[in-house]
DOGU-382803 format. One record per residue (C-alpha): residue number from 1; residue in three letters; x, y, z. Coordinates in Angstrom, 1 decimal, padded with zeros to 4 digits. Layout:
DOGU-382803
  num  residu      c1      c2      c3
  NUM     ALA       X       Y       Z
...
This chain:
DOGU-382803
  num  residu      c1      c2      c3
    1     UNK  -017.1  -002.7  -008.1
    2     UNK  -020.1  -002.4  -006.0
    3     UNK  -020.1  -000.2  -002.9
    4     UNK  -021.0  -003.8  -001.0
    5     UNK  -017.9  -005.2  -001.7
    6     UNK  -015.6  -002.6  -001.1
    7     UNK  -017.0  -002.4   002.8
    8     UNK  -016.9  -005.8   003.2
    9     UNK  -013.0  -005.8   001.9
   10     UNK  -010.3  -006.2   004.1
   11     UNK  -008.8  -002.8   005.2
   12     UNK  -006.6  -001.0   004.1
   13     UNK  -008.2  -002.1   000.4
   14     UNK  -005.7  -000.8  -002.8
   15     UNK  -008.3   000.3  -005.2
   16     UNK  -005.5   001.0  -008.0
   17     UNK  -001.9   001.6  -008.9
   18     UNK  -000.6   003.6  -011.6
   19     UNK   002.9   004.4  -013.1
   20     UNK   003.4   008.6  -013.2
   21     UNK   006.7   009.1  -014.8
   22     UNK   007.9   006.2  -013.5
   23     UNK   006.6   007.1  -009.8
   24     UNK   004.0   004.7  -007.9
   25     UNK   000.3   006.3  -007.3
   26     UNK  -001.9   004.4  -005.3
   27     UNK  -005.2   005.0  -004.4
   28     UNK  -006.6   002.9  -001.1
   29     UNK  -009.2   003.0   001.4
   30     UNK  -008.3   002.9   005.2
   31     UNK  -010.6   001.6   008.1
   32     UNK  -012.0   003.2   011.0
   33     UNK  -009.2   004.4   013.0
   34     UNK  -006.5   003.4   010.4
   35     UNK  -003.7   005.6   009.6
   36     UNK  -001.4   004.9   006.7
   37     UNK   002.3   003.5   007.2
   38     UNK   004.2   002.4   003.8
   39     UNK   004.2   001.5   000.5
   40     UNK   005.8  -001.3  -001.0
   41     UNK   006.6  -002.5  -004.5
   42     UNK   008.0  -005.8  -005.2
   43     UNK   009.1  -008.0  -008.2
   44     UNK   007.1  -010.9  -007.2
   45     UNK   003.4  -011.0  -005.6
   46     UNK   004.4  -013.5  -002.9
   47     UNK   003.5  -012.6   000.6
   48     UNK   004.6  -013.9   003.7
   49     UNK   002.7  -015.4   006.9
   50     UNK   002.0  -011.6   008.0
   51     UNK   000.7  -011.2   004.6
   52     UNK   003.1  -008.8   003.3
   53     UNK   005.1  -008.6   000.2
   54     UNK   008.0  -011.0   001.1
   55     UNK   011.1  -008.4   001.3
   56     UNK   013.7  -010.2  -000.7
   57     UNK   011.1  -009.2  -003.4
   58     UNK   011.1  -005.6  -002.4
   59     UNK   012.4  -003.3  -004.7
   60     UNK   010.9   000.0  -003.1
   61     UNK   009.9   001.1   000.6
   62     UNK   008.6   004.4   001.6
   63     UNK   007.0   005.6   004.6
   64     UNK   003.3   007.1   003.6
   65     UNK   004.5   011.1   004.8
   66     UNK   001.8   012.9   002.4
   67     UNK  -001.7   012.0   001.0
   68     UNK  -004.2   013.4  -001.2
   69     UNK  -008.1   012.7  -000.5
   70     UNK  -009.5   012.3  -003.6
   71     UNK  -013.3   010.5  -004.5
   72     UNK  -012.3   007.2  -004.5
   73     UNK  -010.1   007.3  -001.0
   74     UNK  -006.7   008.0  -000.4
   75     UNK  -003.8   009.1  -003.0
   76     UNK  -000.4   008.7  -002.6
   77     UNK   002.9   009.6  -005.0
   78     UNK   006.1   007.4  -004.2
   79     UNK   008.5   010.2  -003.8
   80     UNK   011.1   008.2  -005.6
   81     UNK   010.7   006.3  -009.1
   82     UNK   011.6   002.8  -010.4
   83     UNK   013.0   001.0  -013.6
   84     UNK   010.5   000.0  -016.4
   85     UNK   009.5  -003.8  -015.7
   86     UNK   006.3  -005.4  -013.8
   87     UNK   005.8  -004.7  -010.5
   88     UNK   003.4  -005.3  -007.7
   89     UNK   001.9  -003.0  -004.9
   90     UNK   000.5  -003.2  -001.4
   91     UNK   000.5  -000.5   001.0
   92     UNK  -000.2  -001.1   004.7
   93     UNK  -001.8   000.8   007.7
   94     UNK  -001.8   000.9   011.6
   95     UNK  -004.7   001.2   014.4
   96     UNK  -004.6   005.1   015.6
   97     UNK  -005.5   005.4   019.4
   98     UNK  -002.8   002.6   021.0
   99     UNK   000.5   002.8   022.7
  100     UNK   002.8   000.9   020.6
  101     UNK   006.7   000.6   022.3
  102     UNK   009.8   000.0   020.2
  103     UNK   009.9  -003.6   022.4
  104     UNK   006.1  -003.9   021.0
  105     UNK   005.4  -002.5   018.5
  106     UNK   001.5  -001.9   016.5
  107     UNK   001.1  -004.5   014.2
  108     UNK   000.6  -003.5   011.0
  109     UNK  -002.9  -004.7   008.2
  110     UNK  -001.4  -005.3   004.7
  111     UNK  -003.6  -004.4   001.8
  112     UNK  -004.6  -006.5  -001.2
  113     UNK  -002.1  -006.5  -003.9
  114     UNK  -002.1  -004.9  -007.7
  115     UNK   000.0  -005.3  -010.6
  116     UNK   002.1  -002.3  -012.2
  117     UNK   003.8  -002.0  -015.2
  118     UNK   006.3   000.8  -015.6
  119     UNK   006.8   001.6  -019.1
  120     UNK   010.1   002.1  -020.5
């Protein structure tokens, strides 16, 4: 992909998923004053209005605690692994800098979303 679309992408932008013994790896690319909040994989690519995988659909849910830079952005392991089947990723980030309150809370960008397959 040229380096023209991948600033003009929406951020956070999933640049690829992989299955690592059964283990999500994602590699993405946060905006300016983005920090990374979850990973999600689902059975179905539907989103909802917010434009996140609908959560019926959710099959995995983990808060983004560790990262890896690597070339291409930012890496992160799911710490816990999943069935063999087809899946579907999206990870999602949070503006750094503001006061969000447990009555309001940060709202939070959802990335694109990629397929997986897990292998059995």
């Amino acid at each position: 992909m040229p380096a023209g679309n991948v600033a003009a992408a929406p951020a956070p932008y999933l640049r690829s998923v992989a299955a690592v013994h059964r283990h999500v790896a994602a590699v993405f690319r946060l905006g300016t004053d983005q920090a990374a909040r979850q990973i999600v994989v689902a059975a179905s690519p539907k989103t909802g209005p917010n434009g996140a995988l609908v959560s019926t659909n959710v099959r995995l849910r983990e808060t983004i605690a560790r990262t890896t830079r690597v070339p291409a952005g930012t890496r992160v392991v799911t710490r816990h692994s999943l069935r063999p089947g087809r899946y579907w990723v999206q990870v999602s980030a949070a503006v750094t800098g503001l006061d969000c309150l447990p009555a309001k809370p940060c709202r939070a960008s959802w990335s694109n979303v990629r397929s997986l397959a897990i292998p059995r």
